[in-house]
Every structure is written in structure tokens, then in C-alpha cells.
ZAMARGU-4260 file (C-alpha; in steps of 0.2 Angstrom, whole numbers, plus 5000, padded with zeros to 4 digits):
<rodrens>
0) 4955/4766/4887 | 4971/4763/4899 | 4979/4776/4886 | 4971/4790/4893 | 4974/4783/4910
5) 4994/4783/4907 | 4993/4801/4900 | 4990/4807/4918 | 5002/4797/4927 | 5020/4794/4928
10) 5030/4780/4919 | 5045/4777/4929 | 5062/4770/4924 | 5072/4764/4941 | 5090/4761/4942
15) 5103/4753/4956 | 5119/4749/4957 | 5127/4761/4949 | 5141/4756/4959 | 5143/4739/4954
20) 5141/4746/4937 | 5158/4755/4938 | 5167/4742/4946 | 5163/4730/4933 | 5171/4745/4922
25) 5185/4756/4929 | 5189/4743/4943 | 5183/4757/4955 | 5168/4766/4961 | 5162/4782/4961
30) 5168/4784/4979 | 5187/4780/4977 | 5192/4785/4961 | 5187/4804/4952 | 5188/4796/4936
35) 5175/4785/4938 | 5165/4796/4948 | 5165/4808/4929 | 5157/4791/4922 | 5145/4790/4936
40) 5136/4807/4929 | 5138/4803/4912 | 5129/4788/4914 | 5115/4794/4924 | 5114/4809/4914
45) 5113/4800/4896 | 5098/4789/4907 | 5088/4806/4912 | 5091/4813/4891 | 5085/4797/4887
50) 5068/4796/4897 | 5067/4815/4892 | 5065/4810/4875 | 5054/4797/4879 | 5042/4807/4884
55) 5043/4822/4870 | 5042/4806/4858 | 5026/4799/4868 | 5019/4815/4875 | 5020/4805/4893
60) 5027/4809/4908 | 5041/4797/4906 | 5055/4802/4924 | 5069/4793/4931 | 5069/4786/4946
65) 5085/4783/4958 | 5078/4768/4968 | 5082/4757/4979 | 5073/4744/4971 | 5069/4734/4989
70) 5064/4718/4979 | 5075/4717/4967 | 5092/4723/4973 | 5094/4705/4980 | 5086/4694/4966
75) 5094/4704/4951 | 5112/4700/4961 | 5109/4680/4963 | 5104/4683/4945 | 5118/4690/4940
80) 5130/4679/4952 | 5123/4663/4940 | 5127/4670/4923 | 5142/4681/4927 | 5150/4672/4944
85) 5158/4680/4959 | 5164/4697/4953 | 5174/4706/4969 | 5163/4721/4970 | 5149/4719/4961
90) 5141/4700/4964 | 5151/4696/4978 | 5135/4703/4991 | 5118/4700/4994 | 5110/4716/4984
95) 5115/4730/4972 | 5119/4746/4978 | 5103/4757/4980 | 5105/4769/4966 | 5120/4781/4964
100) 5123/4778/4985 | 5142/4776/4988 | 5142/4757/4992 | 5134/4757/5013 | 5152/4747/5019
105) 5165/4761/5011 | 5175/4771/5023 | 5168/4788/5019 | 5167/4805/5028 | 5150/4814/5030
110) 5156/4828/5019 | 5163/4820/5006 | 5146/4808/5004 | 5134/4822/5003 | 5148/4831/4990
115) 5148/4815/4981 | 5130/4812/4977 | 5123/4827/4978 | 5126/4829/4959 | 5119/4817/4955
120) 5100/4820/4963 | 5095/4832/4948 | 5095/4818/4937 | 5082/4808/4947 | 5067/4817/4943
125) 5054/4803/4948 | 5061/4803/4966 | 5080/4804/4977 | 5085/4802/4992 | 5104/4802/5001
130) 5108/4798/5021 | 5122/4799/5032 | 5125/4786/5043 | 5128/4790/5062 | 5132/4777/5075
135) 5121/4786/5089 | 5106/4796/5090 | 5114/4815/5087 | 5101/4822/5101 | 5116/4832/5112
140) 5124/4839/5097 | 5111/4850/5088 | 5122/4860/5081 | 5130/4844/5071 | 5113/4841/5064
145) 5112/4858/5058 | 5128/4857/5047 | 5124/4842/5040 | 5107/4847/5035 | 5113/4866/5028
150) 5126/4854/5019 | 5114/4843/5010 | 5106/4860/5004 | 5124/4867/4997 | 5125/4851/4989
155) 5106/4852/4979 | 5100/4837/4989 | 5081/4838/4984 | 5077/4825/4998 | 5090/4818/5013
160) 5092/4809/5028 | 5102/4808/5044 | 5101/4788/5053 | 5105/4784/5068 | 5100/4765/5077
165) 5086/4765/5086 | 5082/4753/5101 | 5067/4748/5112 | 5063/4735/5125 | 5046/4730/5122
170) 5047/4724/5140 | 5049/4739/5149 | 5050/4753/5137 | 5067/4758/5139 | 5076/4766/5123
175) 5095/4767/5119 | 5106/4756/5110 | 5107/4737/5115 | 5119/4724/5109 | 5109/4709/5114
180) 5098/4713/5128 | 5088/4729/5139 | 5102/4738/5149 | 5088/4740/5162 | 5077/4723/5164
185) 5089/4711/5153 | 5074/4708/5142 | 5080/4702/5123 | 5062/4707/5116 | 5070/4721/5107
190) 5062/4731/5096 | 5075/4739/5082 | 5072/4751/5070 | 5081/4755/5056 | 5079/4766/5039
195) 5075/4754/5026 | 5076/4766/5012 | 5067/4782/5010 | 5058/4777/5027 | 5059/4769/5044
200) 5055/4751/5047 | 5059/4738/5062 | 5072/4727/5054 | 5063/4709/5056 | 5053/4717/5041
205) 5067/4716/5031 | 5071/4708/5015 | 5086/4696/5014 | 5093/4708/5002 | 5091/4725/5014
210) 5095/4714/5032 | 5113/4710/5021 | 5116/4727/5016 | 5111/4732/5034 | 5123/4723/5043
215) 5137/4728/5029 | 5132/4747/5036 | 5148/4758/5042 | 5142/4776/5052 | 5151/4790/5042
220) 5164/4798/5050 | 5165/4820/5050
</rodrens>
């Protein structure tokens, strides 16, 4: 029976755009306004009592899950934009925000991003993650690195990335950042990658939904 199945596995409950969720309420996300930052937690905290009881109710292993819901961040948002219209901050994109993330395009410094969500990774017992988002590869500056990582951990970040572009002609196998075009052969066969979410990915295999909250990206600054 598929019962016996279940009892071994996990039964997920994924959320995004926490957010848009706070727009729609306070008028301001968990990034610009301490207030509905407070909401923030209470919400994703009342989520993860909720799937706890679920699963002393059921006897299943019943987690939640901070996703980033590739597939649907963009669908649920044209959804939405249909019965809700244009909502500034909230339908007005092409995807939901993944999880509790500070929206990708707010101004935000390093430190104050991995302060911000690292609450909120405790919650997310079915899986996490929180990046920073650097406009160069940090390969001179190891020392950098080092105090963004030893952050995340003061934070209780269970899992966390640092991004940072990655560029390579496919025609001659130089590396670096390009606008349009190999600094060395001129070559635009370029081959871009990208974190898509938990992992790396080129970024012609993304969705409509991730390529439109890619382009929105702003670097954090320290």
C-alpha cells in the first residue's frame, strides 16, 4: 500500500513570496520596514507549528520547505495578475520572490541580508538556502569570502551561498566577464552561468520566470 510508502518519506509544504505577501499587507517588505519584518517570522513560524502538528496528527514526516518554486514563481504571478491586477510590488514582475529572500532588485548591504534572513532558515526544516550577490568573482579578496561565510554561520544559516557571474567563450576558452562579446577573439558564443537557485546553471536553461528575476538581480553592497 502507498501508505507504508509515505510513512518513510517526506511530505513537503513549499512557500515563496513571502515578500509580496507583506507588501500586499503592510505596504512594505521584510527588507525596508522592521515591522513587517516581525510579521515575516510570525508567518513563517505559525507555517512550521502548523506542519509540526500535521505530522504528530498523521504520524508522517510532514516539513516545510523555503523554496524557490522554479516552476511556479512565474505561473502563480500571471495567475494572480488575472484575478487580482497590477499590484506595485507584488504582481507587477515576472515571479514571486523565492521564499523569505529580500526581493533580488532591493538595495541591500551584505550584512544586513544575511542578518535579515538568517531567522528565518530554522523554520525551513525541509530545506534553505540564502546568497549574496557579488558583481565579480571574489578570487583576490579571500579574506572577504571568509567574513561573509563566518557571518552566515553567526546568523544560523543552515545552507548559503556567495554568486558571482561567470563567463566563457566557447570559442577559445577564455573566462571573465563579457558584456556582449570574448575580450580576447570577439567571439559572442558565450557561455554564462548563473545560480538558478540552490545550484548552478547556464542561463539559456532558464525559465521565463528565473531569466526575469535574473536580470532584476542588484550585487549586494558591504
Amino acid at each position: 500500500m502507498i501508505a507504508g510508502a509515505i510513512k518513510h518519506g517526506t511530505l513537503s509544504i513549499g512557500f515563496i513570496g513571502l515578500a509580496e505577501a507583506l507588501v500586499a499587507l503592510t505596504g512594505n517588505h521584510h527588507g525596508q520596514s522592521i515591522d513587517s519584518y516581525e510579521l515575516g517570522l510570525e508567518i513563517v513560524n505559525y507555517m512550521k507549528k502548523r506542519v509540526d502538528e500535521y505530522a504528530e496528527e498523521y504520524d508522517l514526516n510532514y516539513t516545510l520547505l523555503a523554496t524557490p518554486a522554479e516552476g511556479l514563481s512565474g505561473r502563480f504571478i500571471k495567475m494572480d495578475r488575472k484575478l487580482f491586477g497590477t499590484i506595485p510590488g507584488v504582481t507587477d514582475k515576472g515571479y514571486y520572490t523565492n521564499s523569505f529572500h529580500i526581493p533580488v532588485a532591493y538595495d541591500i548591504s551584505i550584512a544586513k541580508k544575511i542578518a535579515l534572513e538568517g531567522a528565518f532558515h530554522r523554520y525551513a526544516n525541509a530545506g534553505h538556502i540564502s546568497y549574496v550577490e557579488l558583481d565579480a568573482p571574489p578570487v583576490h579578496n579571500p579574506e572577504a569570502v571568509e567574513a561573509i561565510i563566518r557571518q552566515m554561520a553567526e546568523s544560523d544559516m543552515g545552507y548559503a551561498g556567495i554568486n558571482f557571474p561567470i563567463d566563457e567563450c566557447r570559442s577559445c576558452g577564455t573566462s571573465g566577464l563579457f558584456d556582449d562579446a570574448c575580450t580576447s577573439c570577439g567571439s559572442e558564443d558565450i557561455r554564462r552561468v548563473r545560480r538558478i537557485t540552490g545550484y548552478l546553471s547556464t542561463v539559456d536553461r532558464f525559465n521565463d520566470g528565473k531569466a526575469a528575476e535574473l536580470k532584476d538581480r542588484k550585487s549586494h553592497f558591504i
